[in-house]
Biopython code that builds the backbone (N, CA, C, O; Angstrom):
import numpy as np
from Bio.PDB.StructureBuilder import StructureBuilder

atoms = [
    (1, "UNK", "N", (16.966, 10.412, 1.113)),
    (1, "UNK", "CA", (16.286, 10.014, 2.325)),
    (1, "UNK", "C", (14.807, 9.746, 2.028)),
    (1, "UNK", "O", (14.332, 8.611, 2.004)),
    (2, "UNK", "N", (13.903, 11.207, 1.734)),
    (2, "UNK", "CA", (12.864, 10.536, 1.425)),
    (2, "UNK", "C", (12.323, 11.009, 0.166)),
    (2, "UNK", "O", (12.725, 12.137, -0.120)),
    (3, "UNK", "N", (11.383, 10.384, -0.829)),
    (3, "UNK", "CA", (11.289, 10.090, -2.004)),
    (3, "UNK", "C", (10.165, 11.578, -2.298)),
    (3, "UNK", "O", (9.158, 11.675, -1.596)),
    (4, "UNK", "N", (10.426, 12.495, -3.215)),
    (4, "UNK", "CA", (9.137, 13.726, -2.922)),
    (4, "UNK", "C", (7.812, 12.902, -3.511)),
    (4, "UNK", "O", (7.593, 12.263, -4.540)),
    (5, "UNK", "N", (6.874, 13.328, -2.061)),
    (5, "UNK", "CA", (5.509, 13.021, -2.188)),
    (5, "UNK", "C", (4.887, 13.675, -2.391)),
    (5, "UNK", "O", (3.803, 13.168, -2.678)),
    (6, "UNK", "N", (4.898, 15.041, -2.446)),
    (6, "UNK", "CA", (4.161, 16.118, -1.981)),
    (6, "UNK", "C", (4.216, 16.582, -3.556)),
    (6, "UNK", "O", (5.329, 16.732, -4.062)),
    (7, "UNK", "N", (3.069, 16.806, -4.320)),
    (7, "UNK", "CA", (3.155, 18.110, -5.860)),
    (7, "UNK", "C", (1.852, 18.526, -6.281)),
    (7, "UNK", "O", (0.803, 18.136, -5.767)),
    (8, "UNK", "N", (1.955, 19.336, -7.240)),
    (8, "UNK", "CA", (0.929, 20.156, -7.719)),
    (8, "UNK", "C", (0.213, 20.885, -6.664)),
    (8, "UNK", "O", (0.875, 21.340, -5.732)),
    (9, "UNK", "N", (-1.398, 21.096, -6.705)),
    (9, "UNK", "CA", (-2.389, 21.985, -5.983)),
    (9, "UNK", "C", (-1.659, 21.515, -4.328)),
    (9, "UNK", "O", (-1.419, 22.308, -3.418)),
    (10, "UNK", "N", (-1.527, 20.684, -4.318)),
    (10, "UNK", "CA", (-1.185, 20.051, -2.505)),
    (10, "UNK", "C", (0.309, 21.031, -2.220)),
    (10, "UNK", "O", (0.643, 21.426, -1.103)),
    (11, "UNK", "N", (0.914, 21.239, -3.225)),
    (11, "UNK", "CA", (2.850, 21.733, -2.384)),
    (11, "UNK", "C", (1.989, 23.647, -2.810)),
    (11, "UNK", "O", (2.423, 24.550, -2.095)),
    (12, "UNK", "N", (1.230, 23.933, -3.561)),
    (12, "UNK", "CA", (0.697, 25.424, -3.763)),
    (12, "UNK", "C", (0.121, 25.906, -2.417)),
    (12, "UNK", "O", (0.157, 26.994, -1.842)),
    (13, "UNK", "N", (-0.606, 24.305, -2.020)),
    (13, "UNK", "CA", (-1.778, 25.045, -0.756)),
    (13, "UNK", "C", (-0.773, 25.305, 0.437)),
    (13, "UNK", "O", (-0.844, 26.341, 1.099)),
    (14, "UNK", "N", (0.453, 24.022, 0.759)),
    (14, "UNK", "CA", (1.150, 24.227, 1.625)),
    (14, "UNK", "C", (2.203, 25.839, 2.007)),
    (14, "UNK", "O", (2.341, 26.591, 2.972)),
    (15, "UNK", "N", (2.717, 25.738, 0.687)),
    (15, "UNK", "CA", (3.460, 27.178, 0.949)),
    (15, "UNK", "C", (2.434, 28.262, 0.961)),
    (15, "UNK", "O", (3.121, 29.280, 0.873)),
    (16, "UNK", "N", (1.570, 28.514, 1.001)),
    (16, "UNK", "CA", (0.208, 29.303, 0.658)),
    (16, "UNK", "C", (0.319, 29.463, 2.582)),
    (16, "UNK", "O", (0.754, 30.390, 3.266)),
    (17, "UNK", "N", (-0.288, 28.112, 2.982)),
    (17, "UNK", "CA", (-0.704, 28.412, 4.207)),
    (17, "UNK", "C", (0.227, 28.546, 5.267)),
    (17, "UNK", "O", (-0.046, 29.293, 6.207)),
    (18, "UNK", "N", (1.359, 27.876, 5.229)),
    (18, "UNK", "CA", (2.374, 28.409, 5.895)),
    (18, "UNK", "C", (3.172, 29.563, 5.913)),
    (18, "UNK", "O", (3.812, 29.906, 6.907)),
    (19, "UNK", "N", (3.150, 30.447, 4.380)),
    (19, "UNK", "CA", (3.535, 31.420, 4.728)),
    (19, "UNK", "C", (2.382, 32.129, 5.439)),
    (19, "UNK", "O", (2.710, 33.000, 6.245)),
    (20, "UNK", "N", (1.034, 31.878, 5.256)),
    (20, "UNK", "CA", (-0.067, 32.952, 6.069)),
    (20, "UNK", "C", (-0.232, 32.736, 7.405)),
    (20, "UNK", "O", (-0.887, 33.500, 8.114)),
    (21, "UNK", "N", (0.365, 31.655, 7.842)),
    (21, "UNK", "CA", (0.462, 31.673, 9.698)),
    (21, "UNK", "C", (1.757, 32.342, 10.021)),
    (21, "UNK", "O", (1.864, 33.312, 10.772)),
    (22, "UNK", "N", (2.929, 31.625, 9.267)),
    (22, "UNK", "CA", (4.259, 32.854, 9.696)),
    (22, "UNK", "C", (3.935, 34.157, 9.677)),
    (22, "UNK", "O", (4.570, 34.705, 10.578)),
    (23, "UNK", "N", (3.424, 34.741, 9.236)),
    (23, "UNK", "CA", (2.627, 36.175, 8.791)),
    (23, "UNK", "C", (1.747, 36.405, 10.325)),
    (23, "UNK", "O", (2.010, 37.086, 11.316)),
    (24, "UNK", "N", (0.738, 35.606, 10.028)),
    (24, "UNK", "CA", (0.283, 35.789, 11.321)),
    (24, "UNK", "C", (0.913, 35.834, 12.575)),
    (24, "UNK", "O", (0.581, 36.645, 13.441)),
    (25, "UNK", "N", (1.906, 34.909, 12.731)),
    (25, "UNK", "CA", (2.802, 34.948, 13.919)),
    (25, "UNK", "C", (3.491, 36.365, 13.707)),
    (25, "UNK", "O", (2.915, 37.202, 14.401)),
    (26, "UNK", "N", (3.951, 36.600, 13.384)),
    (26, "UNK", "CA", (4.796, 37.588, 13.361)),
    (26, "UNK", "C", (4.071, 39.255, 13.521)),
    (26, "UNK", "O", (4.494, 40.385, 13.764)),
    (27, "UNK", "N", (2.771, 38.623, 13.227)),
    (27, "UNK", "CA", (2.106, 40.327, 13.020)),
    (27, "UNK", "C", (1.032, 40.364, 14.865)),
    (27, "UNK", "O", (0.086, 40.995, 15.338)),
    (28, "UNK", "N", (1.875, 39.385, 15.249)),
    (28, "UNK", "CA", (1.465, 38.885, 16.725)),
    (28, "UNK", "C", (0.426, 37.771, 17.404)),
    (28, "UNK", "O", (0.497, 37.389, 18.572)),
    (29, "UNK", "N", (-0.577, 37.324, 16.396)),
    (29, "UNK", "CA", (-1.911, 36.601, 16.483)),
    (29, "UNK", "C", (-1.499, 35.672, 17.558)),
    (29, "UNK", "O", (-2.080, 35.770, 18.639)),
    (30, "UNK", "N", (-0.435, 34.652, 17.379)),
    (30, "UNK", "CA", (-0.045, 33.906, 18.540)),
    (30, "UNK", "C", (1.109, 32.919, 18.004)),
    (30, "UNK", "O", (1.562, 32.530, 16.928)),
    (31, "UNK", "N", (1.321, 32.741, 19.392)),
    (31, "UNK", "CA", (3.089, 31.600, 18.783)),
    (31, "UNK", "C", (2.483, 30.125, 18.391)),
    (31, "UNK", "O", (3.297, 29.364, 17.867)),
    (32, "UNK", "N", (1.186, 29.649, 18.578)),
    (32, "UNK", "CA", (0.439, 28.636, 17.917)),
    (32, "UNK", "C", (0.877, 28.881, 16.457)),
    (32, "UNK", "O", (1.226, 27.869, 15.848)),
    (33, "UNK", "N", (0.922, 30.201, 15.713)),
    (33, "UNK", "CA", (0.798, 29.610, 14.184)),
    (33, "UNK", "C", (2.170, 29.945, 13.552)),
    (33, "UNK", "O", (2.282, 30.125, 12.339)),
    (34, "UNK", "N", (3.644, 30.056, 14.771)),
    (34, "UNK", "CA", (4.668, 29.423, 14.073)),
    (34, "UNK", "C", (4.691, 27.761, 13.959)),
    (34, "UNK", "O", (5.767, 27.166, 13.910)),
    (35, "UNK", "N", (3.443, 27.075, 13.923)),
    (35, "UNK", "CA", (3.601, 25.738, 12.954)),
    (35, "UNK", "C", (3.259, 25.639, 11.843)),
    (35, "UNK", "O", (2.770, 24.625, 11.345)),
    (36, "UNK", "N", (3.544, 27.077, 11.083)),
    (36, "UNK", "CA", (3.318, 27.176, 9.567)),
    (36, "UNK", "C", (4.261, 26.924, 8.895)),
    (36, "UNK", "O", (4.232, 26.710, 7.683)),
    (37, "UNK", "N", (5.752, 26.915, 10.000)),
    (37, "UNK", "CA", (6.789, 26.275, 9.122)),
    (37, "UNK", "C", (6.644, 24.940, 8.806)),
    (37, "UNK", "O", (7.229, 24.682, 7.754)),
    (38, "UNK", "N", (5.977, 23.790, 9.410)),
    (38, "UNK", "CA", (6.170, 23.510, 9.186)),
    (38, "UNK", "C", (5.325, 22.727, 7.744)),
    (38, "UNK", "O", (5.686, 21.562, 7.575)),
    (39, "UNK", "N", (4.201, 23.283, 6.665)),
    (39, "UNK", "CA", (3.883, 22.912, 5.906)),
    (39, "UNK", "C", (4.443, 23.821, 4.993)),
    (39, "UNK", "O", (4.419, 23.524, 3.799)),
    (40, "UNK", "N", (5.167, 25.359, 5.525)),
    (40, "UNK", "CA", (5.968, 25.882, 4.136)),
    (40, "UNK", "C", (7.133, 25.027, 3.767)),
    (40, "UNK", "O", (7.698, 25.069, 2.674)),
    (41, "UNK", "N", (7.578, 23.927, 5.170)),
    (41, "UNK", "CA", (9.071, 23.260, 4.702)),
    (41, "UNK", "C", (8.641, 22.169, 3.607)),
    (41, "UNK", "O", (9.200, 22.069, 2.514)),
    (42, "UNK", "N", (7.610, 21.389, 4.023)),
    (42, "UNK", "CA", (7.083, 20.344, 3.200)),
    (42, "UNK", "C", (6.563, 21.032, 1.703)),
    (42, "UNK", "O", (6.842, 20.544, 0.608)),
    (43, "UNK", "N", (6.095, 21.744, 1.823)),
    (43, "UNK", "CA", (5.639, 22.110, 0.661)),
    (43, "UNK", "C", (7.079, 23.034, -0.344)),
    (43, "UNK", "O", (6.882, 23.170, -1.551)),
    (44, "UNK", "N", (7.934, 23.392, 0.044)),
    (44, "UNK", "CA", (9.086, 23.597, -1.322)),
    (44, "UNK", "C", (9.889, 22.420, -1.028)),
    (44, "UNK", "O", (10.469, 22.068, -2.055)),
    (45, "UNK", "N", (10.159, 21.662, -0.023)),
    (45, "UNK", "CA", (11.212, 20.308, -0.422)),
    (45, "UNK", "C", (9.744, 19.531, -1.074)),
    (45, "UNK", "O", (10.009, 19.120, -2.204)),
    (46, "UNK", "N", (8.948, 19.360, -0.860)),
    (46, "UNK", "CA", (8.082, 18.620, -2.135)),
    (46, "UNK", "C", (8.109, 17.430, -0.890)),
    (46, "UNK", "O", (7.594, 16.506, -1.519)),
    (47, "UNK", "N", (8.358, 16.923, 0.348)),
    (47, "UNK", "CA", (8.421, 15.746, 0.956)),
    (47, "UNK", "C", (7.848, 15.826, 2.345)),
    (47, "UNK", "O", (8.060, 16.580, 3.295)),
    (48, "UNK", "N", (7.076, 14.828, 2.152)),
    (48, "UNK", "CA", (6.185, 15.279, 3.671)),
    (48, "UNK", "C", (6.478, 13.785, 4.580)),
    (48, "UNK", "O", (6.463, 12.837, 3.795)),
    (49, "UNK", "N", (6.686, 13.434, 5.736)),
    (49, "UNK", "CA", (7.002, 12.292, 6.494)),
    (49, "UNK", "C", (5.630, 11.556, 6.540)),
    (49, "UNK", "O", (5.379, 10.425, 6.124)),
    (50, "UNK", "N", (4.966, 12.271, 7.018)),
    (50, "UNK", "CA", (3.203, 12.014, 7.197)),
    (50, "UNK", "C", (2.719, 11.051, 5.571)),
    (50, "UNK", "O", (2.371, 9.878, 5.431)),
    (51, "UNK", "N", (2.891, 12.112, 4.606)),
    (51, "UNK", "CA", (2.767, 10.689, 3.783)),
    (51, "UNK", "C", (3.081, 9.628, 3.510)),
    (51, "UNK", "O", (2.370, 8.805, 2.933)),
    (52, "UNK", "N", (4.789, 9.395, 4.077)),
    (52, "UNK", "CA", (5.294, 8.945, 3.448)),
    (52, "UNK", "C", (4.959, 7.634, 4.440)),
    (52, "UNK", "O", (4.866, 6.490, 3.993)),
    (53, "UNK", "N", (4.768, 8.028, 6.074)),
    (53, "UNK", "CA", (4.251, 7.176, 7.160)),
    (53, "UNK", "C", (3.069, 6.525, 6.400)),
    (53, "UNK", "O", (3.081, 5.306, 6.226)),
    (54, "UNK", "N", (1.772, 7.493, 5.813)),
    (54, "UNK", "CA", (0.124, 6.708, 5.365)),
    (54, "UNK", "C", (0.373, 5.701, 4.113)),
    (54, "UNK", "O", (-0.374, 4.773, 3.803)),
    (55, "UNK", "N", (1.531, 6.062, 3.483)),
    (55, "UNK", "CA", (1.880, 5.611, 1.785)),
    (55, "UNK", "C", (1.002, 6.814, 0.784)),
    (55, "UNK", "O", (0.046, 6.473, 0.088)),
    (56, "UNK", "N", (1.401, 7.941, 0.839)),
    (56, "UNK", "CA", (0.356, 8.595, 0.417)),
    (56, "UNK", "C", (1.549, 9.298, -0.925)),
    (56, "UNK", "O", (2.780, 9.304, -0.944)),
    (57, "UNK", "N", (0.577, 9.805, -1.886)),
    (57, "UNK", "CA", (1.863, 10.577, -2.936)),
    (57, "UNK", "C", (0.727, 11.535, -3.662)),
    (57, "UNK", "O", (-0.306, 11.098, -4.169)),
    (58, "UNK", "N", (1.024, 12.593, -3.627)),
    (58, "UNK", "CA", (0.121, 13.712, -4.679)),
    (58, "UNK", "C", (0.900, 14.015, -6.022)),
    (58, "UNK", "O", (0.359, 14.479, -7.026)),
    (59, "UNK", "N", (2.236, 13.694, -5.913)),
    (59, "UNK", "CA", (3.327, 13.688, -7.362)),
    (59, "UNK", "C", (3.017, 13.030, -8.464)),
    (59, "UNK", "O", (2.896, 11.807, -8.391)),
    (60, "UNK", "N", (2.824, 13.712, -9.725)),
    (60, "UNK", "CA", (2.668, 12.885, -10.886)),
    (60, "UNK", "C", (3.556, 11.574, -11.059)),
    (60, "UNK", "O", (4.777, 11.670, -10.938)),
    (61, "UNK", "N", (3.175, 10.798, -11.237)),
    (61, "UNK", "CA", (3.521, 9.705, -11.995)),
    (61, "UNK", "C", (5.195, 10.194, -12.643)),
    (61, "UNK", "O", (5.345, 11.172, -13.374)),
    (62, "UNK", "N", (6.123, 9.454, -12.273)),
    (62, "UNK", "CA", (7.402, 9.496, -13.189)),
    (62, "UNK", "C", (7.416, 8.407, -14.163)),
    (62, "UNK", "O", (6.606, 7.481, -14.122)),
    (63, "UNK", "N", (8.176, 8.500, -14.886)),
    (63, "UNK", "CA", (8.721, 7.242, -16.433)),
    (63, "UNK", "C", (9.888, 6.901, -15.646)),
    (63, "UNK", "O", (10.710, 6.094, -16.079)),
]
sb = StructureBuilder()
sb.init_structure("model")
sb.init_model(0)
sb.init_chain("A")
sb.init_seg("    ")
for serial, (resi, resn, name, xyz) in enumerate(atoms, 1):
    if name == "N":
        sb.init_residue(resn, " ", resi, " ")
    sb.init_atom(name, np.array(xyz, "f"), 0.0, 1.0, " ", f" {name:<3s}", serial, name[0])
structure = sb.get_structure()
């Protein structure tokens, strides 16, 4: 479906910050930062829509 855009420091920061709002949600702060799923999802499938909408790619170069 869609081609992974998302790698290196960019898919680290995502699961980084999405797990620290799920965290936050959960430790009560507010139901605003269950939208941390959704940069922990992008960041381990490696594929983000948003880039793929701008033409954007942080993935090394393939052969």
């Amino acid at each position: 479906m869609f081609e992974k855009n998302v790698g290196g420091i960019d898919k680290i920061l995502r699961i980084a910050i999405g797990a620290l709002l799920i965290i936050g949600a959960l430790m009560g702060y507010g139901v605003w930062m269950w939208i941390g799923i959704v940069p922990l999802l992008t960041g381990l499938t490696g594929r983000c829509g948003a880039y793929k909408l701008f033409g954007m790619n942080t993935c090394p170069l393939q052969k």
